[in-house]
LOFI-726931 format. One record per residue (C-alpha): residue in one letter; x, y negated, z. Coordinates in pm, 1 decimal. Last residue first. Example, Ala and Ser with C-alpha at 12.3 -4.5 7.8 and 13.67 -1.06 7.14 Angstrom:
2
<rec aa="S" px="1367.0" py="106.0" pz="714.0"/>
<rec aa="A" px="1230.0" py="450.0" pz="780.0"/>
REM end
This chain:
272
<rec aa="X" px="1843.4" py="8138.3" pz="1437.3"/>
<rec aa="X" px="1489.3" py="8201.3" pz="1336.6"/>
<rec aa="X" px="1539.0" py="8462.7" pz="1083.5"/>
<rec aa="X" px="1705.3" py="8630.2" pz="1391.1"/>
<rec aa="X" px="1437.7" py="8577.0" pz="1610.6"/>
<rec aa="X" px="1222.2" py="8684.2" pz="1371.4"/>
<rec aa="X" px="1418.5" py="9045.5" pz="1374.7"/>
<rec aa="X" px="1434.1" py="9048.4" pz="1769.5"/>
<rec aa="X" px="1074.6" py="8969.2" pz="1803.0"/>
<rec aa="X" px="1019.3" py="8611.7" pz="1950.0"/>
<rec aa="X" px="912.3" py="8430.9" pz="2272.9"/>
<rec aa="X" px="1287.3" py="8538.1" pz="2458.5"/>
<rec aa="X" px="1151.2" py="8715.2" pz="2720.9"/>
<rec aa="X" px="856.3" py="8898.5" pz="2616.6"/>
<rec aa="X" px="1000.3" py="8942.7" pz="2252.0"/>
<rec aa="X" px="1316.1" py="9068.3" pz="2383.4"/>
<rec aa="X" px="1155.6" py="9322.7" pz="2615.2"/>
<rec aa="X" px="888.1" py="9457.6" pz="2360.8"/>
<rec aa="X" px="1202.4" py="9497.9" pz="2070.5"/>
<rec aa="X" px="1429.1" py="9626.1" pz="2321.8"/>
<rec aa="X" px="1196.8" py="9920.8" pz="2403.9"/>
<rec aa="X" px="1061.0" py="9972.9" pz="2018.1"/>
<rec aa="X" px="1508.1" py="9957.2" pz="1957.5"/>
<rec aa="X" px="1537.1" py="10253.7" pz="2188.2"/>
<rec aa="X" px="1591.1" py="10312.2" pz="2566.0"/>
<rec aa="X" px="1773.7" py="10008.4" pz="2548.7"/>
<rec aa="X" px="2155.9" py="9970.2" pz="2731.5"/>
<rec aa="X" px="2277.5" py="9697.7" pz="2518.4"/>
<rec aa="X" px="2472.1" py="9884.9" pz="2284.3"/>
<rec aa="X" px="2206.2" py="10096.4" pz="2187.9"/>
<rec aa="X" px="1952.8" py="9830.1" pz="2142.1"/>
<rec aa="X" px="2228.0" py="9652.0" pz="1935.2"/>
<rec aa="X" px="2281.6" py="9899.5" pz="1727.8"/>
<rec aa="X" px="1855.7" py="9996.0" pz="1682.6"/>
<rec aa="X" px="1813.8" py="9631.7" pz="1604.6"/>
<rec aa="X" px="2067.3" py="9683.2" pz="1323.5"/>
<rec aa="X" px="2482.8" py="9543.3" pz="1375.6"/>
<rec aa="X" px="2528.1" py="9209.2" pz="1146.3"/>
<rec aa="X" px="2549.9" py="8980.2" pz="1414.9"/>
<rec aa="X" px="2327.9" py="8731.8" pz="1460.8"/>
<rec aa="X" px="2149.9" py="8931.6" pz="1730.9"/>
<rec aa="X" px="2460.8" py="8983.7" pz="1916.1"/>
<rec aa="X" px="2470.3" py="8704.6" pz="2173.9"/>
<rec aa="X" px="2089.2" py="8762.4" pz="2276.0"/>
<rec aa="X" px="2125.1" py="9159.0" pz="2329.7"/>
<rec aa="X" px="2332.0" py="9075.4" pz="2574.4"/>
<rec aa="X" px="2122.7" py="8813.7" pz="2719.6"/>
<rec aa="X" px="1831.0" py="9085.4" pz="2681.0"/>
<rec aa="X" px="2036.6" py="9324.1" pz="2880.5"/>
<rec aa="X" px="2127.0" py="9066.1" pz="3179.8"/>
<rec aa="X" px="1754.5" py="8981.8" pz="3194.9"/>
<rec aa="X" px="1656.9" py="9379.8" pz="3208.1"/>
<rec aa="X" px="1894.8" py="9452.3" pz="3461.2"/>
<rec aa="X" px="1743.2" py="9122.0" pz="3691.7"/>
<rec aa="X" px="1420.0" py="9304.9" pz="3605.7"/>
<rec aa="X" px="1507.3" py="9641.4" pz="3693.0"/>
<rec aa="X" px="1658.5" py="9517.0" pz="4069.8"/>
<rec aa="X" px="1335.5" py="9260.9" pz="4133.4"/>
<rec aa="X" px="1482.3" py="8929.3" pz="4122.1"/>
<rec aa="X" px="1485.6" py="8638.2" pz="4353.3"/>
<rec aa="X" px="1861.7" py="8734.3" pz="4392.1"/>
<rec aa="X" px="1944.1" py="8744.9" pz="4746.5"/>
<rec aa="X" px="1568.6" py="8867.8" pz="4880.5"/>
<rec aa="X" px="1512.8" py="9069.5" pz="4582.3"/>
<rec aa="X" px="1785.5" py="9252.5" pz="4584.5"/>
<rec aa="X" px="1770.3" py="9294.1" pz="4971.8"/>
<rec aa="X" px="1493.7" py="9439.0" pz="4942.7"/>
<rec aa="X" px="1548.7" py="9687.2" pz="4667.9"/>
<rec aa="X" px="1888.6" py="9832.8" pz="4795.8"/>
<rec aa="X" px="1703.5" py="9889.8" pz="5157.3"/>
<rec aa="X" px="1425.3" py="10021.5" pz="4978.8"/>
<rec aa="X" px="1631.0" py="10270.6" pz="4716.5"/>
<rec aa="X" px="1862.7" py="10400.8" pz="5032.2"/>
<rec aa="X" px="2207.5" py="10248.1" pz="5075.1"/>
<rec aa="X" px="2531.3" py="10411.8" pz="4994.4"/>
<rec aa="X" px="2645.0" py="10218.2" pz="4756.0"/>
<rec aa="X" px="2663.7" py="10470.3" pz="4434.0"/>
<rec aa="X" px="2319.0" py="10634.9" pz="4575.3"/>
<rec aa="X" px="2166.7" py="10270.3" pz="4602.5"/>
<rec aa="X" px="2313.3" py="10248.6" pz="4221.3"/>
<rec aa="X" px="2154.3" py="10619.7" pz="4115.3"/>
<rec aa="X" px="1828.8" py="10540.5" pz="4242.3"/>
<rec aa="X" px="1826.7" py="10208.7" pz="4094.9"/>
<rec aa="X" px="1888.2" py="10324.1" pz="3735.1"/>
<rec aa="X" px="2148.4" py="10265.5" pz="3530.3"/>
<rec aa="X" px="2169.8" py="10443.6" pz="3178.1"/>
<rec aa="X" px="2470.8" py="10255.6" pz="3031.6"/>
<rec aa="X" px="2498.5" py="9974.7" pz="2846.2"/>
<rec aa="X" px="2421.3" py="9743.2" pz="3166.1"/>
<rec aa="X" px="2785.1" py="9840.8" pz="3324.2"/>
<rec aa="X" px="2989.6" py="9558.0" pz="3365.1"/>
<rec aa="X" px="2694.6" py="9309.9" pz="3463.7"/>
<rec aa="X" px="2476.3" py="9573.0" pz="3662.8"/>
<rec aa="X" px="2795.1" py="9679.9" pz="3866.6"/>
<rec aa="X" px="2861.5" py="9281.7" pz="3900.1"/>
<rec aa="X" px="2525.5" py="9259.6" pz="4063.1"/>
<rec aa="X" px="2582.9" py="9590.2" pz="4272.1"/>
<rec aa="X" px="2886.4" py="9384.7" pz="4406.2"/>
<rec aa="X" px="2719.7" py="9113.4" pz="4459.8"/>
<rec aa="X" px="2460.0" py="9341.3" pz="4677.5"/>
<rec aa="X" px="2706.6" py="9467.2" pz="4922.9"/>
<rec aa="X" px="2914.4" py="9132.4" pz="4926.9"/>
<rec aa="X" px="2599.3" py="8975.0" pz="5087.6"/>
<rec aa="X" px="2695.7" py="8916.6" pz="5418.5"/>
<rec aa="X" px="2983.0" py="8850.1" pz="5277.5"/>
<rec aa="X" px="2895.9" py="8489.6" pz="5189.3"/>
<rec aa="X" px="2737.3" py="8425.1" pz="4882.2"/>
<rec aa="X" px="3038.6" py="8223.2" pz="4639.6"/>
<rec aa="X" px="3228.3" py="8027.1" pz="4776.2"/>
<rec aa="X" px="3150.3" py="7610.0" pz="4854.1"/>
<rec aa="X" px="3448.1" py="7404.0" pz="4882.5"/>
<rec aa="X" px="3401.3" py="7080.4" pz="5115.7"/>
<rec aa="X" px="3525.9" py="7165.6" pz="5427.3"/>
<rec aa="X" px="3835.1" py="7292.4" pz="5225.4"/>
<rec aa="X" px="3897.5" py="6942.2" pz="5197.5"/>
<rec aa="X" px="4102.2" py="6850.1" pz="4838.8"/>
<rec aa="X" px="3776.4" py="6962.5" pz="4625.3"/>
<rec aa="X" px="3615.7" py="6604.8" pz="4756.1"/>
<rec aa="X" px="3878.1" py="6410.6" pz="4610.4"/>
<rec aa="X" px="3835.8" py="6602.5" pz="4260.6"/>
<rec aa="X" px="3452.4" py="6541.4" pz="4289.4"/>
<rec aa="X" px="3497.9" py="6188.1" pz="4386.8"/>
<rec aa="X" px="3773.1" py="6135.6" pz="4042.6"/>
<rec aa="X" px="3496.8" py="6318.3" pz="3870.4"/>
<rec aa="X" px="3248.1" py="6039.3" pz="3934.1"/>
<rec aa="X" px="3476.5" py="5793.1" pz="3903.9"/>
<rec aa="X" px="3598.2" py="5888.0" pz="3544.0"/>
<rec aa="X" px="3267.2" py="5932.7" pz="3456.2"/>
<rec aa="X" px="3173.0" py="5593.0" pz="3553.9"/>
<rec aa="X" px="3408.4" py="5437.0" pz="3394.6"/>
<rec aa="X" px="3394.3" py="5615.0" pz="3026.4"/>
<rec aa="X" px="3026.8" py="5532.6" pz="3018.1"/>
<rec aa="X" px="3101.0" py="5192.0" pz="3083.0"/>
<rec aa="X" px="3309.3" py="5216.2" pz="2797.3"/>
<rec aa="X" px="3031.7" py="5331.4" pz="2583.4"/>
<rec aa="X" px="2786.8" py="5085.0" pz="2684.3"/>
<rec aa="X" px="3001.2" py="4771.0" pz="2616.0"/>
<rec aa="X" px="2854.6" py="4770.7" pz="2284.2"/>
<rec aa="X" px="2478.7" py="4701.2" pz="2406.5"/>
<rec aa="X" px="2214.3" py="4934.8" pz="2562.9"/>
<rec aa="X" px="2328.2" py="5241.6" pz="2432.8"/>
<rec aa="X" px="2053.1" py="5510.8" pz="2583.2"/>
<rec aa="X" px="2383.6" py="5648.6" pz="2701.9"/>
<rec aa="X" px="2397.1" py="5327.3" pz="2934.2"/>
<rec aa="X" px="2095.5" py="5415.4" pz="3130.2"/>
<rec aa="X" px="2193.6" py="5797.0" pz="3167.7"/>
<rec aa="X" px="2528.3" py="5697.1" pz="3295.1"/>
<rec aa="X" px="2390.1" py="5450.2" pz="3524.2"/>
<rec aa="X" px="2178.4" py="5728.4" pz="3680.6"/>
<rec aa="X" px="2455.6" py="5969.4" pz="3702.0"/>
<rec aa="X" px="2657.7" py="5710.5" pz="3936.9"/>
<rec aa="X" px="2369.2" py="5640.8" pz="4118.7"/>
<rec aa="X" px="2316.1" py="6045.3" pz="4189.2"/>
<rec aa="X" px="2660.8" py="6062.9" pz="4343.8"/>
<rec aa="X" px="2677.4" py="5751.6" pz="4522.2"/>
<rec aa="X" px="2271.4" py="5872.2" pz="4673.7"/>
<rec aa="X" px="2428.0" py="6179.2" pz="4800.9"/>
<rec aa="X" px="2737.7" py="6004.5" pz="4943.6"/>
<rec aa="X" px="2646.2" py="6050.6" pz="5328.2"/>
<rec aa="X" px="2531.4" py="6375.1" pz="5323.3"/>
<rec aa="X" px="2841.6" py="6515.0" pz="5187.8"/>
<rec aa="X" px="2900.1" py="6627.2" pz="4880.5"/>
<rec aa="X" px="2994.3" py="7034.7" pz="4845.9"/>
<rec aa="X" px="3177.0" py="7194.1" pz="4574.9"/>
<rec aa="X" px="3122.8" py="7448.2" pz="4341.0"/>
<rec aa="X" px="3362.3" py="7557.3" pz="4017.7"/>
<rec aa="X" px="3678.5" py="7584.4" pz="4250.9"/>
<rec aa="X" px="3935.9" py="7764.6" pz="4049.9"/>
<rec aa="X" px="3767.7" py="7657.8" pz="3743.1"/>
<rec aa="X" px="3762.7" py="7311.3" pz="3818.1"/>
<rec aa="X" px="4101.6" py="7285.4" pz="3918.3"/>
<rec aa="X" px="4193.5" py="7471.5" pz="3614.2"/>
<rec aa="X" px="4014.3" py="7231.2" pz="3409.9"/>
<rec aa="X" px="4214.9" py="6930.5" pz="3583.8"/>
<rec aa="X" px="4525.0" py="7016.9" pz="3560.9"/>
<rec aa="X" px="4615.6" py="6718.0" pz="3749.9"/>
<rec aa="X" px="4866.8" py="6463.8" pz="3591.5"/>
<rec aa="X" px="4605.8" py="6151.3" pz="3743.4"/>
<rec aa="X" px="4603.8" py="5926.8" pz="3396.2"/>
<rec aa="X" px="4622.8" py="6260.7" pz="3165.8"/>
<rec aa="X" px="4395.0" py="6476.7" pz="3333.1"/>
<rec aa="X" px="4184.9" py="6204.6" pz="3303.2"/>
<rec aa="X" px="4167.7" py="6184.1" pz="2960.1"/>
<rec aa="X" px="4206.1" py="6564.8" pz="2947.4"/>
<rec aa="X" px="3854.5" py="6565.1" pz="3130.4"/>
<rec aa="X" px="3630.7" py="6368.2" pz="2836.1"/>
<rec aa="X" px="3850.7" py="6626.0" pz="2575.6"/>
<rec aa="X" px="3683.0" py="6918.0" pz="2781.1"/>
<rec aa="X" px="3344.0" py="6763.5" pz="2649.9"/>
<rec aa="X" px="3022.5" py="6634.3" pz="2877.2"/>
<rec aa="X" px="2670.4" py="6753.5" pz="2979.2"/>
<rec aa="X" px="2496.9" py="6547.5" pz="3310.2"/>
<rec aa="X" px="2267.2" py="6725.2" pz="3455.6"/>
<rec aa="X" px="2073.2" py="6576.3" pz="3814.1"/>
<rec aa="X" px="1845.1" py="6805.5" pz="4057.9"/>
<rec aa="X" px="1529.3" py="6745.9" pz="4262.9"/>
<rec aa="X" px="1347.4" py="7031.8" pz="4410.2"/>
<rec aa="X" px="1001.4" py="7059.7" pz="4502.2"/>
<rec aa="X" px="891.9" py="7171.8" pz="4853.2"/>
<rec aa="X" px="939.1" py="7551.7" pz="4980.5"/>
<rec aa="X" px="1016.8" py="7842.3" pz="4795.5"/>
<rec aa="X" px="1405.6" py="7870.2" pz="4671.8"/>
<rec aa="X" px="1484.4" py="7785.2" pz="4302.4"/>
<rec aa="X" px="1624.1" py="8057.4" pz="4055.6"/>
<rec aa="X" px="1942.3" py="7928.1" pz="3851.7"/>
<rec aa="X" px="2119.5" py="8078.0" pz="3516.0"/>
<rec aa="X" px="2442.1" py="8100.6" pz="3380.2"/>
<rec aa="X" px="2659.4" py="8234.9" pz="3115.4"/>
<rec aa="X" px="2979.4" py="8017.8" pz="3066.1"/>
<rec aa="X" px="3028.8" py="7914.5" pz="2666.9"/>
<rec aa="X" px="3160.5" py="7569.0" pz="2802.4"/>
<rec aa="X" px="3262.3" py="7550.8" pz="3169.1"/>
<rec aa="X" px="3006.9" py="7484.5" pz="3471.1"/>
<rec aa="X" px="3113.9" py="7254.1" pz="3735.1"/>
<rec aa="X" px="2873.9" py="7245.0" pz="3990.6"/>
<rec aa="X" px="2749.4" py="7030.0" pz="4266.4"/>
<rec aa="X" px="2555.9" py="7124.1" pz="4594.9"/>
<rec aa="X" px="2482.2" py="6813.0" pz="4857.5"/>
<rec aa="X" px="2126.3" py="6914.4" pz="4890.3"/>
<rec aa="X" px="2187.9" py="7294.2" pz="4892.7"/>
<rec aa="X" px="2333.1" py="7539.1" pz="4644.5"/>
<rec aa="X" px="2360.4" py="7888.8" pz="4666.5"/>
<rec aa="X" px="2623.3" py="8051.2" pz="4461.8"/>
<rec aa="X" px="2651.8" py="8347.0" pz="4250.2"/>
<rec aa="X" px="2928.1" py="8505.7" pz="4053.2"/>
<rec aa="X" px="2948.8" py="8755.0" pz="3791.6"/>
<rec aa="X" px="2914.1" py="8469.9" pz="3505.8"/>
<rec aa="X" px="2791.6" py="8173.6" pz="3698.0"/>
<rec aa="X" px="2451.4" py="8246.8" pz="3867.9"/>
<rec aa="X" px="2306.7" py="7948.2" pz="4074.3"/>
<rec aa="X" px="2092.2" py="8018.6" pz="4387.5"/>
<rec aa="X" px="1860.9" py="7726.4" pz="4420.8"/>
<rec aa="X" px="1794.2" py="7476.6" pz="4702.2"/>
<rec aa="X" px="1592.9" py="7173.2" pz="4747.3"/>
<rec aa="X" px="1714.1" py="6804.2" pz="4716.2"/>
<rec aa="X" px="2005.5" py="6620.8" pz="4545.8"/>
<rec aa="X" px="2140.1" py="6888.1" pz="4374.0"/>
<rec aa="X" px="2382.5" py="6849.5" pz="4123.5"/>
<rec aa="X" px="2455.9" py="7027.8" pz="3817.4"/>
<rec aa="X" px="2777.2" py="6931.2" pz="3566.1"/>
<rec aa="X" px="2766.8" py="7090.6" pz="3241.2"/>
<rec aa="X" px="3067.5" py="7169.7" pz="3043.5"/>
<rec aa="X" px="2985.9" py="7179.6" pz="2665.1"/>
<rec aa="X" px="2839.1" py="7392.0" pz="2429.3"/>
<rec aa="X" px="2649.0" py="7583.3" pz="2616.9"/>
<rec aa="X" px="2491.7" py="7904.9" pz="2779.6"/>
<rec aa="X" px="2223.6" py="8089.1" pz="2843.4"/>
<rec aa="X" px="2119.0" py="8378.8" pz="3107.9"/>
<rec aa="X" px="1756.6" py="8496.5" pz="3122.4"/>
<rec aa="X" px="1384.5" py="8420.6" pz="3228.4"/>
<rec aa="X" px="1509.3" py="8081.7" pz="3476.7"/>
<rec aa="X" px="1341.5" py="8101.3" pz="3825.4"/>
<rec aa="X" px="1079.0" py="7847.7" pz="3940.5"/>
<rec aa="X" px="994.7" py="7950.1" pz="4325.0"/>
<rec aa="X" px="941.5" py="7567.6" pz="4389.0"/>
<rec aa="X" px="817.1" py="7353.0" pz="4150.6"/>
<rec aa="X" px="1166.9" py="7122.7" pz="3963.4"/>
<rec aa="X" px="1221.1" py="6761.2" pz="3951.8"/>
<rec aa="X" px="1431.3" py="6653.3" pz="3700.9"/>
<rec aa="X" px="1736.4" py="6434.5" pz="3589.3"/>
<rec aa="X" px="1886.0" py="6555.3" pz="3239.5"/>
<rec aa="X" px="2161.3" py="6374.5" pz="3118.5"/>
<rec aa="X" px="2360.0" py="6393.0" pz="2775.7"/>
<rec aa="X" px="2704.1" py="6283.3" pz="2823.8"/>
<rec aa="X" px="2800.9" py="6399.1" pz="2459.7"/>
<rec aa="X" px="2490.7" py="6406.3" pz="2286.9"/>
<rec aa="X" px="2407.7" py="6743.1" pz="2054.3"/>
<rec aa="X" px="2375.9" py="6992.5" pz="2312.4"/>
<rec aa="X" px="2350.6" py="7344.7" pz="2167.0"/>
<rec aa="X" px="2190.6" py="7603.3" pz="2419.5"/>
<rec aa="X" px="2309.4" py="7963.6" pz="2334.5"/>
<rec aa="X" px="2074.8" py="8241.3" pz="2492.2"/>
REM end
């Protein structure tokens, strides 16, 4: 699902129940950066998944699928903040750091306990200016942004600091999730994936669950429907893209789509 933000340096501070796990993949229009101040999720960025802890921040690049599932427990608090690639080439040009690369090479870094509360001030008085208090706003903007990813870059420079993706501990099942990703066209079923790994159905099924917060057919039905998302305002037939997307048949896709996405694929379209 495609998410168009209209406001550059658009914020979004919220507290989010525990257990709440995002229906499908979506994207955006601009970079968005994600902190986590308190709680923990497991963040999904393309083929690659993360957990994030109180300290957690991520750099996520326009037109990136993602999506996040929060861990039981207490509520989580966690900080947005949308901006443009033309907001880091500013800086890029003042520090002569290719920055985007940078960022994309290390998408996930770690703040330490100590500088929680810098990093979420710094957001704050971003959001407060953005609601344009007077004509200084703007610049101040510009400041703090600068700082803040100035910090992140500093941070990035200790290895201490750079979080990887799931630890290999759990390279078994990433690798079944990037299976899913490259191959959800075809007929995949999780008999035939624990077979590929060599693991038996339960052992493939728990531990799916347990590292993704998904159930193994409904983490493939997810990555399907984003599929099937992205080419719904193209001119290829329900039944195409059903067939393309891995769907029995387009009555399958239709009943998935609709329960994930709130709309029949052909209103959908109309829609969008």
């Amino acid at each position: 699902m495609y998410h168009f933000i209209n406001d550059n340096f658009h914020t979004d501070i919220a507290t989010v129940p525990p257990s709440y796990k995002m229906k499908h993949f979506h994207e955006h229009n601009r970079w968005e950066l994600m902190f986590i101040y308190s709680g923990s999720c497991i963040l999904y960025v393309g083929d690659e998944i993360y957990m994030l802890n109180p300290g957690g921040l991520a750099l996520i690049p326009p037109d990136m699928a993602h999506m996040t599932t929060y861990l039981a427990g207490s509520d989580h608090t966690r900080y947005v903040l949308y901006f443009n690639n033309d907001d880091l080439k500013l800086i890029a040009d003042d520090s002569s750091l290719d920055i985007e690369s940078i960022f994309h090479k290390h998408p996930v870094v770690h703040i330490p306990e100590r500088r929680l509360d810098y990093i979420s001030s710094i957001i704050q008085k971003i959001s407060y200016e953005h609601n344009g208090v007077d004509s200084l706003s703007l610049s101040f903007i510009h400041s703090y942004f600068h700082e803040l990813i100035l910090f992140i870059l500093r941070c990035q420079m200790y290895e201490d600091n750079v979080i990887t993706k799931m630890d290999t501990g759990n390279e078994l099942i990433q690798k079944v999730i990037e299976y899913i990703i490259e191959n959800y066209h075809n007929d995949i079923t999780m008999a035939a994936t624990a077979e590929l790994f060599n693991m038996s159905e339960s052992s493939l099924s728990k531990k799916f669950k347990a590292f993704t917060g998904f159930r193994f057919r409904e983490y493939l039905i997810n990555v399907r429907t984003h599929a099937a998302d992205l080419l719904v305002n193209t001119s290829l037939s329900i039944t195409e893209i059903a067939d393309k997307c891995g769907f029995a048949d387009s009555n399958t896709m239709g009943g998935t789509f609709k329960k994930i996405m709130g709309e029949a694929p052909g209103s959908y379209r109309k829609s969008h």
